[in-house]
N, C-alpha and C positions, 0 to 999 in steps of 0.2 A: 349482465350485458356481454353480449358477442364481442372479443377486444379485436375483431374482424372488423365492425363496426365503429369499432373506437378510431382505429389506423385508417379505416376510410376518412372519419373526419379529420385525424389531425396530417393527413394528407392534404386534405383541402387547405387548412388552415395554410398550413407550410406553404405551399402556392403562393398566398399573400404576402407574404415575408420573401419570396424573391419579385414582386411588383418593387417593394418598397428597400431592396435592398440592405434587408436585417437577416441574421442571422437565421437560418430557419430553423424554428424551435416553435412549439405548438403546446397546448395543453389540454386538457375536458377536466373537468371535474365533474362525476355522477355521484348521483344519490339512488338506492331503490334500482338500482341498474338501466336509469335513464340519465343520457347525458343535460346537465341541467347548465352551464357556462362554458363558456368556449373562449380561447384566448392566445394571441400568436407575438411573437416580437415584433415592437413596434420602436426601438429605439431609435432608431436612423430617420425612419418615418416622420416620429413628432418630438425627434431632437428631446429626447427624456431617459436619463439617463438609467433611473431603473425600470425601464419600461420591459422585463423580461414576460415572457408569456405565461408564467406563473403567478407573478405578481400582479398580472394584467386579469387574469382568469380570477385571483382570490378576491379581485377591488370588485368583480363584477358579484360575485355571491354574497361580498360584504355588503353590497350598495342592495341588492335585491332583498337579502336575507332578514336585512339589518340587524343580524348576531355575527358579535365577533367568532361566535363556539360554531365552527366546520364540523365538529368531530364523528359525525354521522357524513361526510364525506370525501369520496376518494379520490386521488388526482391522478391523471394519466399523462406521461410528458413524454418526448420523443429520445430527449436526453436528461440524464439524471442532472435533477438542480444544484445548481452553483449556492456556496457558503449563504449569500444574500438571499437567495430564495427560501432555501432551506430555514433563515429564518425568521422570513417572514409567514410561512407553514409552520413552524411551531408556537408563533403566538394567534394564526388560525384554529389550531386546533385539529389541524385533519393528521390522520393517524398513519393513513398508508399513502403512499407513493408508487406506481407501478414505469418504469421506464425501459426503454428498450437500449439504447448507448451508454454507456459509462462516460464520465465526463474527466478525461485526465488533464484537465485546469486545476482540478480542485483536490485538495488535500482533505482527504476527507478524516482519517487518524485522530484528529484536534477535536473534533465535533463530536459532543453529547448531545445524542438528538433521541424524542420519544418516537420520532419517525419510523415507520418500519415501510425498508424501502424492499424493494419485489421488482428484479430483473425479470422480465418478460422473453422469454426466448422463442424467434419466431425469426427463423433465419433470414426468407426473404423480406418482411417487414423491415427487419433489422438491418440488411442491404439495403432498403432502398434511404434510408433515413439517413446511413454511415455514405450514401451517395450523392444524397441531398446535400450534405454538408462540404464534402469533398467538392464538389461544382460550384457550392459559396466560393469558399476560400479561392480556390483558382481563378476564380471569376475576378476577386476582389485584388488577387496579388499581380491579375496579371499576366 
């Protein structure tokens, strides 16, 4: 799959997450190179506290799939997941992770993970995602 077409959708996704005032963070998971789930933050929105778009994306392929085992698929995030997402994808089962921002909340040193994560380098992509965010924050601080 085109990751052209991937960053269109979690474009779109992002959008929603400044409706609802969450962080905007997005995810796809594909299979076969079709995107098959889709999922954005929704924490602020439905007041849930692990509501991140990762976690939101894997409940949707676990409720369809109904196999806990991912591992024939791959997640697409716009920032690299946080410790909790992180491991909530290793008892998924999905093997790769492709993201565009680095996520410096997270310590990531501590963490043994079978995850094999895959920076995506795609400069304006990557702009507009590292802009998305920067417009949160300011927005939120003020």
């Amino acid at each position: 799959m085109e990751k052209d077409i991937i960053f269109e959708n979690l474009q779109k996704l992002i959008k929603k997450c400044n409706k609802s005032k969450d962080v905007p963070i997005a995810a796809v998971i594909i299979k076969d190179r079709i995107i098959k789930f889709k999922g954005y933050n929704t924490r602020q929105k439905k007041y849930i506290f692990n509501n991140h778009a990762e976690i939101i994306t894997i409940n949707k392929a676990f409720k369809k799939t109904k196999s806990k085992n991912l591992s024939e698929y791959t997640m697409y995030v716009n920032l690299k997941p946080c410790i909790m997402c992180i491991a909530t994808l290793e008892h998924s089962n999905i093997k790769k992770v492709y993201y565009w921002l680095e996520n410096e909340k997270c310590d990531y040193s501590r963490i043994k993970s079978t995850i094999t994560f895959h920076k995506v380098y795609n400069k304006n992509q990557e702009e507009f995602f590292k802009q998305e965010l920067k417009k949160f924050f300011k927005k939120l601080r003020g």
